[in-house]
C-alpha positions as CSV (number, residue, x, y, z in Angstrom):
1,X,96.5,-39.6,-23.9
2,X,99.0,-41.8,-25.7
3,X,102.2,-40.8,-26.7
4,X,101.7,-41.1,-30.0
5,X,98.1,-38.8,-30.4
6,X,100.1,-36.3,-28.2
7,X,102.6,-35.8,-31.3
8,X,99.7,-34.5,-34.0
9,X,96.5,-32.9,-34.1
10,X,93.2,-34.5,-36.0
11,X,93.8,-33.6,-39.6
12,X,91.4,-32.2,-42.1
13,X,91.6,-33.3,-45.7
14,X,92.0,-29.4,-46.8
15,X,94.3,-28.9,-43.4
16,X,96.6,-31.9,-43.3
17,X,99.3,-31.8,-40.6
18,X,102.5,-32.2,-41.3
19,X,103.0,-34.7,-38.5
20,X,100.1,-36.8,-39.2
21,X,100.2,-40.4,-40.1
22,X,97.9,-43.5,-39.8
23,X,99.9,-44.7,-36.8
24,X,98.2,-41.7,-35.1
25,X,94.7,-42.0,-36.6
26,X,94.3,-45.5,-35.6
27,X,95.5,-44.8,-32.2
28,X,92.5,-41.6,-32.7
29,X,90.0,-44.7,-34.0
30,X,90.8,-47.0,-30.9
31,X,90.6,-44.1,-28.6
32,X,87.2,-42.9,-29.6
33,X,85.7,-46.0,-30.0
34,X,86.6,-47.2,-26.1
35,X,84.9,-43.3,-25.3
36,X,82.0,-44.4,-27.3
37,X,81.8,-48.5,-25.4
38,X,82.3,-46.1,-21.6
39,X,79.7,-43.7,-22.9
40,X,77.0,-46.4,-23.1
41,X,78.1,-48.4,-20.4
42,X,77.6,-45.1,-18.1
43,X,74.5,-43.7,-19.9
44,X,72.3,-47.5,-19.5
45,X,73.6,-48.1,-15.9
46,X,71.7,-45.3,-14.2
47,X,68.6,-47.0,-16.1
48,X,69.3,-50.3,-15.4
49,X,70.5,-49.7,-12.1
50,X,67.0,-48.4,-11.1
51,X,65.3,-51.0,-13.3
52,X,66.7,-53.8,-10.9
53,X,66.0,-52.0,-7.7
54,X,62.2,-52.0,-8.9
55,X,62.2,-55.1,-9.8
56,X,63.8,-56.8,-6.6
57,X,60.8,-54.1,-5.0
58,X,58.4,-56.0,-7.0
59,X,59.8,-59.5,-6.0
60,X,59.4,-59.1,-2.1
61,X,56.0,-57.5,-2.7
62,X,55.1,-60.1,-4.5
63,X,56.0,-62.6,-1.8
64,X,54.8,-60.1,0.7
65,X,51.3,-60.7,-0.7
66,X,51.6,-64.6,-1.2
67,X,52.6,-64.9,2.3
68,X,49.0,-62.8,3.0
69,X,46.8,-64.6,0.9
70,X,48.1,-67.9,2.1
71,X,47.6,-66.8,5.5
72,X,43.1,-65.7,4.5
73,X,40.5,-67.8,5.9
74,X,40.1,-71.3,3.4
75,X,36.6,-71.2,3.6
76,X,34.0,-71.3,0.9
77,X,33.6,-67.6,0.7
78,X,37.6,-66.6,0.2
79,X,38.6,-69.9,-2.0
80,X,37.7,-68.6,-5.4
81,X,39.3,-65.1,-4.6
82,X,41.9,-66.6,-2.8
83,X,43.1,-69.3,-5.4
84,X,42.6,-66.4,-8.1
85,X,44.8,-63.8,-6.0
86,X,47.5,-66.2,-5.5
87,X,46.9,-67.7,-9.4
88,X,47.8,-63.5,-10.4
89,X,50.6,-63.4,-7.8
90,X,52.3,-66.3,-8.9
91,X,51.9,-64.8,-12.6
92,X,53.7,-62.1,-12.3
93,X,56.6,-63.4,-9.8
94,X,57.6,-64.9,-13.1
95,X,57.5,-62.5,-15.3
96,X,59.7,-60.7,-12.5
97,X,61.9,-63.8,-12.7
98,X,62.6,-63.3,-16.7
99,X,62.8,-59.6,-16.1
100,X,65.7,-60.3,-13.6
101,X,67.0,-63.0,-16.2
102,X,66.9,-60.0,-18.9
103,X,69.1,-58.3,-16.3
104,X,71.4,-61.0,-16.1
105,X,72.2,-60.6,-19.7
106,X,72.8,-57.2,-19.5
107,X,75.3,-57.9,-16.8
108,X,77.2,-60.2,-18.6
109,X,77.0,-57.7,-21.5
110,X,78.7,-55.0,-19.5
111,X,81.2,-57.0,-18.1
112,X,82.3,-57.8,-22.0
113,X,82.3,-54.6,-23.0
114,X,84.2,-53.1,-20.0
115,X,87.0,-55.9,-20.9
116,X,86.5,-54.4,-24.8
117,X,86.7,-51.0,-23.5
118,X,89.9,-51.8,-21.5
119,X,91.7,-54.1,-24.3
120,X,91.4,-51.3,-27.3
121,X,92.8,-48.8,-24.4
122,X,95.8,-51.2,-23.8
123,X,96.0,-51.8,-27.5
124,X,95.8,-48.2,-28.5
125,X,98.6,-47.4,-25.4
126,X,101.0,-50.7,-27.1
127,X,100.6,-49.2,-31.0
128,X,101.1,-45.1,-30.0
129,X,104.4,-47.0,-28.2
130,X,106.0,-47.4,-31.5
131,X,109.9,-48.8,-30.1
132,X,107.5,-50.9,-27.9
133,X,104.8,-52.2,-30.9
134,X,107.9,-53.8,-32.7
135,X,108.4,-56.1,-29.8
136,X,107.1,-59.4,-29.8
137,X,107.0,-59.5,-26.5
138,X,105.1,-56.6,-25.9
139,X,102.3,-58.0,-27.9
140,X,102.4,-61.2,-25.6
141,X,102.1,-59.4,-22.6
142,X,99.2,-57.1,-23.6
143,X,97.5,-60.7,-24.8
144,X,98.3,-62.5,-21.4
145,X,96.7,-59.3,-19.5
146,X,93.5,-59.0,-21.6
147,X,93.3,-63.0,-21.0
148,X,94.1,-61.9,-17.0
149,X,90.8,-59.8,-17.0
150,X,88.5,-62.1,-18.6
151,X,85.8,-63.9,-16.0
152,X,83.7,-65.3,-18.3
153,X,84.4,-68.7,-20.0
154,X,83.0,-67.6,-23.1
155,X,85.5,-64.9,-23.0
156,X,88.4,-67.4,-22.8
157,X,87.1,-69.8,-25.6
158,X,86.3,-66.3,-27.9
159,X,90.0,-65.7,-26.9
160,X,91.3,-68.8,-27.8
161,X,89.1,-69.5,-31.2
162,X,90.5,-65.9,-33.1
163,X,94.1,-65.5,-31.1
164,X,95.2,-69.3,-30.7
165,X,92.9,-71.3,-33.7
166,X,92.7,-68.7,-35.4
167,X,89.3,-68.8,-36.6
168,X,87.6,-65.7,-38.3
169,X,85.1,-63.6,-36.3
170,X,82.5,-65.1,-38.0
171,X,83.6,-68.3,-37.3
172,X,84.5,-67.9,-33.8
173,X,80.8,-65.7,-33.3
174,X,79.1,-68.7,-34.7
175,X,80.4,-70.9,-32.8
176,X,79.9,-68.5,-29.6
177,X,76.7,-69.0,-30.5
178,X,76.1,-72.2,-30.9
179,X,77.5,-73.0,-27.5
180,X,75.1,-70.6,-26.1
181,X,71.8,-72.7,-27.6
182,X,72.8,-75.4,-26.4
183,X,73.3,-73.7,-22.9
184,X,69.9,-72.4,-22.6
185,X,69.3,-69.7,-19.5
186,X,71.8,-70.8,-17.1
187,X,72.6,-67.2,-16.4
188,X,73.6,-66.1,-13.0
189,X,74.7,-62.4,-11.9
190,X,78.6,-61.5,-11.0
């Protein structure tokens, strides 16, 4: 808990505190909305988690039985049934490959969020520090370590567009975007 939402308790519009102000609520706002990012980073990972295992299952099945059929008799009799088997097993190897792909995406997603999740905690912790929120330096430092956790290029040119260009989040989201076209599927796991 910051030192600021330890001072006052949520307020009710028929209640109000007589401590409350909108320093606190926003530190409230910032606090509840990194509970809500963790909440749905843990809920999704058990799922996802055991979608991948299945999936990398699938996979080495899948070679499993390639490496089988390859291995039948090529004779007249097995060539139809054996071009057809390995026809059906080369099918769905890639639609394992764009499942795993999906994954990819949804590891690059968490790994965004967790760094959103851990920026609005900072940032909540840096404005509930009144004495230490009027300090320009303080607001430099908790910009060099959100930059420090970032792994993801994109990260660092989102960074740069909205804190150092200033561009809008439009703007900078557009752009994101366009980068990412051009990219295509180069996607790899961290």
């Amino acid at each position: 808990m910051t030192a600021i939402s330890a001072l006052s308790q949520p307020v009710s519009a028929r209640d109000p505190n007589p401590d409350w102000n909108h320093l606190c609520e926003t530190v409230r706002m910032m606090e509840l909305a990194v509970a809500q990012v963790e909440a749905a980073m843990t809920d999704s990972s058990a799922s996802v988690d055991a979608l991948t295992g299945t999936f990398t299952s699938m996979a080495g099945t899948i070679r499993l039985m390639e490496e089988r059929i390859q291995a039948l008799a090529d004779d007249a009799a097995t060539r139809g049934v054996r071009s057809e088997l390995l026809g059906a097993a080369g099918h769905v190897g890639g639609m394992v490959r764009h499942a795993i792909i999906a994954f990819q995406f949804y590891d690059r997603l968490t790994q965004r969020l967790s760094h959103v999740s851990n920026g609005l905690s900072w940032l909540a912790e840096l404005v509930g520090d009144p004495p230490r929120a009027a300090h320009a330096e303080s607001w430099l430092t908790l910009k060099q370590r959100l930059r420090s956790r970032y792994s993801m290029p994109e990260e660092n040119e989102m960074f740069d567009a909205v804190l150092q260009r200033g561009l809008s989040v439009d703007e900078a989201v557009r752009e994101f975007m366009q980068k990412i076209n051009r990219k295509g599927d180069d996607i790899e796991l961290f």
